[in-house]
C-alpha positions as CSV (number, residue, x, y, z in Angstrom):
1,X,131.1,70.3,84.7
2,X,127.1,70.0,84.7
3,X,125.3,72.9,83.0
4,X,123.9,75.4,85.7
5,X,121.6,77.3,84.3
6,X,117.8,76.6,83.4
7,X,115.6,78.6,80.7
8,X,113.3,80.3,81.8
9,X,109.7,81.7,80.3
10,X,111.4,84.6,79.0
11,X,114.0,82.4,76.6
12,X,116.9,84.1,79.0
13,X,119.3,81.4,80.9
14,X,119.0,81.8,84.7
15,X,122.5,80.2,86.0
16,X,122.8,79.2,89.7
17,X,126.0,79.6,90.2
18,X,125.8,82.9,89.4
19,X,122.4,84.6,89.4
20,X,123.3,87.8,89.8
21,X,124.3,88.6,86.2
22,X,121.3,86.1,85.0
23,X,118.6,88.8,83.0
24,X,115.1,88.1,84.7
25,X,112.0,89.6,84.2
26,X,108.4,90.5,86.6
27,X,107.0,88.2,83.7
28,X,109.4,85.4,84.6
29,X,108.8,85.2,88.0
30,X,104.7,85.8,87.9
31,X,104.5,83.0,85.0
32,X,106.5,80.0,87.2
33,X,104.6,81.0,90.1
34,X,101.4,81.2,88.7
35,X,102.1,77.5,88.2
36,X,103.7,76.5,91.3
37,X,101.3,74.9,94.0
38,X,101.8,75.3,97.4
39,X,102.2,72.8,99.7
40,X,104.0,70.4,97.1
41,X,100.4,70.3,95.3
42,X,99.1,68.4,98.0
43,X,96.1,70.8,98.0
44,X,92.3,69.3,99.4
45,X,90.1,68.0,96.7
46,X,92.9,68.1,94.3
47,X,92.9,72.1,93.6
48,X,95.4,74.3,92.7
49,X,96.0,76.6,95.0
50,X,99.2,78.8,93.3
51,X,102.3,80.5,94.9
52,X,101.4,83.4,92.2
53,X,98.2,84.1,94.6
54,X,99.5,83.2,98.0
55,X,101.6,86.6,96.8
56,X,99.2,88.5,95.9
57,X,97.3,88.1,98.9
58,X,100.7,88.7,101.2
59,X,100.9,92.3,98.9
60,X,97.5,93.3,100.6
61,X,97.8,92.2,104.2
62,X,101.4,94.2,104.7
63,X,101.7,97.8,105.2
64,X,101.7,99.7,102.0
65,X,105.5,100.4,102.0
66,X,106.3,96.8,102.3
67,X,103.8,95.4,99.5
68,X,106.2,95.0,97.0
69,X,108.7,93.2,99.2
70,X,105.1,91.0,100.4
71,X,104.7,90.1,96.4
72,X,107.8,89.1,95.5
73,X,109.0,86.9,98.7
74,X,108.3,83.8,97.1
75,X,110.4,85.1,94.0
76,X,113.6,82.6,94.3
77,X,110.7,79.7,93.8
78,X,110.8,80.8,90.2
79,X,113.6,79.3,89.6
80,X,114.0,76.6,92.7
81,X,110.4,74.9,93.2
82,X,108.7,75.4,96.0
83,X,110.1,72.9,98.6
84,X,108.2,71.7,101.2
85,X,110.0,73.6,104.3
86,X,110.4,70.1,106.2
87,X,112.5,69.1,102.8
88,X,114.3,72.0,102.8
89,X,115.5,72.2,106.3
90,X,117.0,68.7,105.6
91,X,118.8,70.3,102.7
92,X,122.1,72.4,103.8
93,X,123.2,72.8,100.6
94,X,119.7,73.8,99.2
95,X,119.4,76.5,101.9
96,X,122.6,78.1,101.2
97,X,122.1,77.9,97.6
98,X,118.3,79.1,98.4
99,X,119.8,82.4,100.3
100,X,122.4,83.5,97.0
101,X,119.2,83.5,94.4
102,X,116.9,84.9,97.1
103,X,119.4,87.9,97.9
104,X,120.2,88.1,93.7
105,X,116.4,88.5,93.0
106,X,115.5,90.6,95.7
107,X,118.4,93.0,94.6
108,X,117.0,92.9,90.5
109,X,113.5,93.9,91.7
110,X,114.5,96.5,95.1
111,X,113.0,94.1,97.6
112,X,114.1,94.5,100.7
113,X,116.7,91.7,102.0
114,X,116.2,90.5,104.5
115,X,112.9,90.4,104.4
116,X,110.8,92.9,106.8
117,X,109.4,90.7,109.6
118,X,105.7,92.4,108.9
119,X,106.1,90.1,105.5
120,X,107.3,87.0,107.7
121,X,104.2,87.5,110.1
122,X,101.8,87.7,106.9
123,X,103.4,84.5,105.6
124,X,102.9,82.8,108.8
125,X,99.6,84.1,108.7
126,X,98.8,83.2,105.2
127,X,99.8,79.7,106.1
128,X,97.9,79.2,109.0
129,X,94.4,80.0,106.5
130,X,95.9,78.1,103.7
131,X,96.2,75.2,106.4
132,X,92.3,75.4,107.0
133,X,91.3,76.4,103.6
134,X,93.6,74.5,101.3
135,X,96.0,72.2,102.6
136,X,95.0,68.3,102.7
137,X,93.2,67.5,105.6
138,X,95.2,66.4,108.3
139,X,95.2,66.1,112.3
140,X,97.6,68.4,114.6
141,X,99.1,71.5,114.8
142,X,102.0,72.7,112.3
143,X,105.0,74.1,114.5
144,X,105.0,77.1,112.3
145,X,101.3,77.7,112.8
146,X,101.1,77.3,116.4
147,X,99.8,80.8,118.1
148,X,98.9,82.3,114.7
149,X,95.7,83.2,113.9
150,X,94.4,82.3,110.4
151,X,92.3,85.3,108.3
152,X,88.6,85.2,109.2
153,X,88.0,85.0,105.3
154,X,88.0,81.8,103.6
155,X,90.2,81.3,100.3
156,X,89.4,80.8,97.2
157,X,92.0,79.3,94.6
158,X,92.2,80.8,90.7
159,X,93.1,79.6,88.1
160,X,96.7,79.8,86.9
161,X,95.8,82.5,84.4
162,X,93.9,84.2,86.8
163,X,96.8,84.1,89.2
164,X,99.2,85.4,86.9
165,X,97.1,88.1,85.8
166,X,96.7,89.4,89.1
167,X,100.1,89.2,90.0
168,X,101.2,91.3,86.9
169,X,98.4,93.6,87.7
170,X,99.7,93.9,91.3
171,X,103.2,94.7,90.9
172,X,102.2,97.2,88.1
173,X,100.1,98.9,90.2
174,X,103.1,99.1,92.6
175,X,105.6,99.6,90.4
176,X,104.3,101.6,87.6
177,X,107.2,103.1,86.5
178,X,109.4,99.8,86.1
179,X,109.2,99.6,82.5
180,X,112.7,99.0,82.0
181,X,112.4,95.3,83.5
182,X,109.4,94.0,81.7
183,X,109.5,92.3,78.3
184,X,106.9,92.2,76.2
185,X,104.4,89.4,76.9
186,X,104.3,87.8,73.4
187,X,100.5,86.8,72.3
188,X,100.6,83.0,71.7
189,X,97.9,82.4,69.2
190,X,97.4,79.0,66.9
191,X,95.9,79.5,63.6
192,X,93.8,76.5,62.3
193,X,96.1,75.1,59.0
């Protein structure tokens, strides 16, 4: 049988088949999506637009009770990608495969499952700006768009590092006490020989 599992930042193995028991961490999950772009990367004027800050953003438009389940919603791209929804709704498999990590993760960092539907509005939201601000320009109206209102504020992509750092920053600031999850975030430094 194929091998299941993928490393991930931390040097842990995240296994598919059964995520439940894989070990990972806040710095896992901030790291991939710090360096995931949304929309597949097909971003106007070629700029990275992260799934890392599309979070972070969702954390601040939610009620404060739900900011943590805002943050990490995207969490299960980590480890999947972040499939363009037309993809993925093609994708059976994918979807139920999709749902077992999403439920796994959500239950390692106590995000609710299913998600509230204030953090599905804010999504639908976010998506509706990022589709004037970021996406590739393009004619028509996107199904999941269509009688949402985009934020009156423009967006302004970061840079990975940037992203990451303010996703950390985020989910200590909501979770201040969770030091039992997070690894230490090794300093990668090169030495001239």
């Amino acid at each position: 049988m194929p091998r299941t599992d993928i490393v991930i930042a931390s040097g842990q193995y995240f296994d598919f088949l059964n995520p439940g028991a894989s070990e990972i961490f806040v710095e896992d999950i901030a790291q991939s999506l710090s360096l995931i772009c949304r929309f597949g990367g097909h971003t106007r004027d070629r700029r990275m637009y992260s799934v890392a800050q599309h979070s972070v953003l969702a954390s601040y438009l939610v009620p404060p009770m739900y900011a943590v389940d805002a943050l990490m919603h995207d969490a299960a791209e980590a480890v999947l990608g972040d499939m363009v929804k037309p993809l993925k709704n093609l994708l059976a498999d994918y979807r139920a495969l999709e749902f077992t990590v999403e439920q796994a993760l959500f239950t390692r960092f106590d995000v609710r499952f299913p998600l509230p539907d204030c953090v599905k509005h804010v999504d639908r939201v976010l998506l509706s700006t990022e589709q004037r601000d970021i996406a590739a320009r393009h004619h028509g109206e996107w199904e999941s768009t269509r009688e949402v209102e985009p934020l009156p504020d423009r967006i302004i992509p970061v840079s990975s590092d940037d992203a990451y750092e303010m996703f950390m920053a985020r989910y200590e600031e909501l979770r201040p006490d969770d030091r039992s999850r997070r690894r230490a975030t090794p300093s990668l430094r090169v030495e001239a020989a």
